[in-house]
N, C-alpha and C positions, 0 to 999 in steps of 0.2 A: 504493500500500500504506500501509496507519495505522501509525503509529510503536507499538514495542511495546520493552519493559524487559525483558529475560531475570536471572534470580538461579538463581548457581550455585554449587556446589562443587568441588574437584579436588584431587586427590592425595590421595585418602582423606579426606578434610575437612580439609586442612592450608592450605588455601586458601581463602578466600571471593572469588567475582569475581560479578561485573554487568555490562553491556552493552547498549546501546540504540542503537536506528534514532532521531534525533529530527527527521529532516529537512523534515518536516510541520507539527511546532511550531515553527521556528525560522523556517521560510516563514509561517507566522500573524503571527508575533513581527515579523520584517522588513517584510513588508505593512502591519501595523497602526504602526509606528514608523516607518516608512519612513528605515530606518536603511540609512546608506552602506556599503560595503564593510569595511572594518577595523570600524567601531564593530557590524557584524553576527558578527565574527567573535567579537568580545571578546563582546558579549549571550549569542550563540548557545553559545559553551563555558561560559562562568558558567553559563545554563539548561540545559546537557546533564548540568552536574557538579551543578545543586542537583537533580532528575529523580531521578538515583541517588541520591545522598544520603538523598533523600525517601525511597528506596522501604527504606531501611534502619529507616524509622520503621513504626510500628504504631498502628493504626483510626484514631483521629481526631488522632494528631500531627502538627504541620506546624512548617516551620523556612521563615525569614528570612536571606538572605546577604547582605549590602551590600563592597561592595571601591570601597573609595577609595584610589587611586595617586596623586593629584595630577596626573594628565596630565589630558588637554584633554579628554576623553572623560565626565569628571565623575565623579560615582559608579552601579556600578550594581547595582542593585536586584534581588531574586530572590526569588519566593515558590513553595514544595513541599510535597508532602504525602505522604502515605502510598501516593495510591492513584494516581499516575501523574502528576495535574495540577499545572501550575507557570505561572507569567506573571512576568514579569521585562521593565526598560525602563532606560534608560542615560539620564542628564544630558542629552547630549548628541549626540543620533543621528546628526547628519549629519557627522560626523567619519571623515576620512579621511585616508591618506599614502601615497607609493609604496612599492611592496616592500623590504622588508629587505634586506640583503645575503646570506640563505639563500633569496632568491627566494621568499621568504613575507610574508603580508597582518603588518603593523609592529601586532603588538597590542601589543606591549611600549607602545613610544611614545605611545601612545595612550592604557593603563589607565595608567600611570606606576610606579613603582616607591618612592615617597615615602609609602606610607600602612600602610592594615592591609586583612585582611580579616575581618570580624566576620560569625558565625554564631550565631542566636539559635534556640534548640528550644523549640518549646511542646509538652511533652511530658503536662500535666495537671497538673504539678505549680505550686502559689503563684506560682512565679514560674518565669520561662523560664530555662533552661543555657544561659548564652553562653561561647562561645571567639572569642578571640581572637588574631591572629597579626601581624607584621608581611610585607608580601609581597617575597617572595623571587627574583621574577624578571618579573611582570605578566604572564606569559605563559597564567596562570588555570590549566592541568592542573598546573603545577609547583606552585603557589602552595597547590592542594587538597592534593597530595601532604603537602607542610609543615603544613597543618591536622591532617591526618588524622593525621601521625604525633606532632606537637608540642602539640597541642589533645585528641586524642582517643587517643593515646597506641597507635597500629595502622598499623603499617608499611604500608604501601599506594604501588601506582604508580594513578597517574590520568593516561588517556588522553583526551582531548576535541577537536574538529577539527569546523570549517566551510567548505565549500568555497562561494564565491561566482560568480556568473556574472559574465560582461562588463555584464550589464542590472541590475545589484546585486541581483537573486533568489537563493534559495539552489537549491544545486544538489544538494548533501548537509550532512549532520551527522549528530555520532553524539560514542559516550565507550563505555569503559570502565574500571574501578573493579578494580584486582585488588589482594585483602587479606588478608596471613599472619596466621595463627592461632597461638596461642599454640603453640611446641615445634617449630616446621615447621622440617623438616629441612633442612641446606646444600645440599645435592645438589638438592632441590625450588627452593631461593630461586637457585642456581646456574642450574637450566635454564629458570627463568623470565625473569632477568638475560639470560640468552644470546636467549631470541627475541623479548624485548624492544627488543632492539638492531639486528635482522635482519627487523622487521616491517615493512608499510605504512603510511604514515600514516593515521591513522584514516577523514580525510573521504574517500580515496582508495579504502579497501574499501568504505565502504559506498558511495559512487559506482560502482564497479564492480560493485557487486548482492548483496555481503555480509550475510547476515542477523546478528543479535545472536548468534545459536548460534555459527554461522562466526567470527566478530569473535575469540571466547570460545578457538573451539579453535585459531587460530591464535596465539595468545599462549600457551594452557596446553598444545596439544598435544591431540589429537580425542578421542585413549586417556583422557586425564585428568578430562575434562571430565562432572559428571552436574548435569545441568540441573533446577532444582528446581521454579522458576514465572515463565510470562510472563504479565505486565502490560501493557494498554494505556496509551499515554502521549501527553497530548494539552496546548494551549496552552488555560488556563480563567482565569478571573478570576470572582472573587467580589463582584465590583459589579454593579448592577440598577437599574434603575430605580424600583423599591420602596424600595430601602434610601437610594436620593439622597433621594427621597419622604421620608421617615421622617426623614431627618437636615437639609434642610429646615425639616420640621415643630417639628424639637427646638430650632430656633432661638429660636420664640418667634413670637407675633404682629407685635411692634412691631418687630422684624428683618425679617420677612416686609415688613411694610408700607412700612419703610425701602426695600427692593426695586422696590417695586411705586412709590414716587413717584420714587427715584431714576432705576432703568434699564427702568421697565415690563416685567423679564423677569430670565429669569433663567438661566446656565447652568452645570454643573457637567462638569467633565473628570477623568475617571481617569488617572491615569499609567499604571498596567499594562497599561492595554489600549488608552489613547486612545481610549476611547468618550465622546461629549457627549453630555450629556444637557439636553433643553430644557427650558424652561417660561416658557410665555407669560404674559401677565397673566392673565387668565382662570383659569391652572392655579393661580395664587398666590394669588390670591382663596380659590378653595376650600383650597388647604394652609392659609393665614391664619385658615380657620374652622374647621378642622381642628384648630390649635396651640391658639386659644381655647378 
């Protein structure tokens, strides 16, 4: 099944929540980085929480998350957008440790607890809205929580969870995003509190076969829930081999040519996606008369 974003309401609109399958994109993300156990877990909930984030944006806005802890895992990196797509890659993939003593994957140790996490929105405007926060627990759903409420000033619990295999594949992921609205009544934030407490861990439902609806109504309550629009949500990267092309090109001739007597070749790698991209002599040659 394709991973898909649910955006909902509940209790009369005194609520905003969100919800997503992302176990498809995080299995992209893991295969393409071929990231170890713990450092999948920390990538895989940073991109489930930037996913929703995104989808709080409109047509052509996209935000940037970077969370730098100071742990061994390095920094990592998150790009989302509006319309489902996101690619994100960590410092340091092959980072791993044994279980915590709650018998969970040690993301704490791993993102660190020494740094910030910074959030940059390119909304259309001159320049981008960045927040910034100190992080509060490395454990990433906590740490959004404090974004959301300290940065963007909107009480919110953030849920996010990766379950990994014995063969370091993902087995599930998922998140969601529940957000009070201005005026929401005690009794609403009370019974939210209470099945907050009493739920599943996330990667848990949606392993067991939980859609984003389900997710939604076991936290708010099935009564409460009116679901407004699902989105498809998929792992994209905005690099090509055109745009390597082009920026190549922007170098200049005598950079080109620099190239061409130095390593006869040439190649460029993405972070976000770990895609290389080649070019032989031949291909520099022509970009070379291209830049002239």
């Amino acid at each position: 099944m394709n991973d898909y974003l649910v955006k909902a309401l509940a209790y009369d609109a005194q609520v905003r929540a969100y919800a997503v399958n992302s176990t498809v994109t995080i299995r992209e993300a893991q295969r393409r980085h071929n990231t170890w156990p713990t450092a999948s877990a920390a990538l895989g909930r940073s991109m489930t929480a930037g996913v929703m984030l995104g989808a709080m944006l409109k047509g052509e806005e996209k935000l940037t998350i970077k969370i730098n802890g100071g742990g061994p895992i390095g920094a990592i990196l998150v790009d989302a957008d509006a319309t489902g797509e996101v690619r994100g890659y960590v410092s340091h993939p092959q980072t791993h440790f044994d279980l915590n003593e709650k018998g969970k994957l040690d993301v704490k140790r791993a993102v660190g607890t020494e740094g910030l996490m910074t959030i940059s929105k390119d909304i259309g405007l001159q320049h981008p809205f960045v927040g910034q926060i100190p992080l509060v627990s490395g454990e990433i759903g906590e740490d959004f929580t404090s974004y959301l409420l300290n940065s963007e000033q909107t009480p919110s619990a953030v849920g996010v969870g990766v379950l990994v295999n014995p063969d370091n594949t993902i087995q599930s992921a998922g998140g969601f995003i529940i957000q009070l609205m201005p005026g929401a009544e005690n009794e609403v934030i009370s019974a939210i509190e209470e099945r907050l407490n009493v739920i599943k861990p996330i990667s848990t439902m949606i392993a067991e076969g939980m859609t984003p609806e389900q997710i939604l109504e076991q936290v708010l309550g099935e009564e409460n829930v009116n679901i407004l629009e699902k989105m498809p949500v998929q792992f994209q990267c905005q690099c090509s081999e055109e745009r390597v092309t082009n920026a190549i090109i922007s170098l200049g001739s005598e950079e080109i040519q620099d190239m061409i007597e130095t390593d006869g070749q040439a190649e460029a790698n993405c972070h976000f996606c770990n895609e290389t991209y080649h070019f032989t002599k031949e291909n520099l040659e022509e970009l070379m008369k291209a830049a002239v």
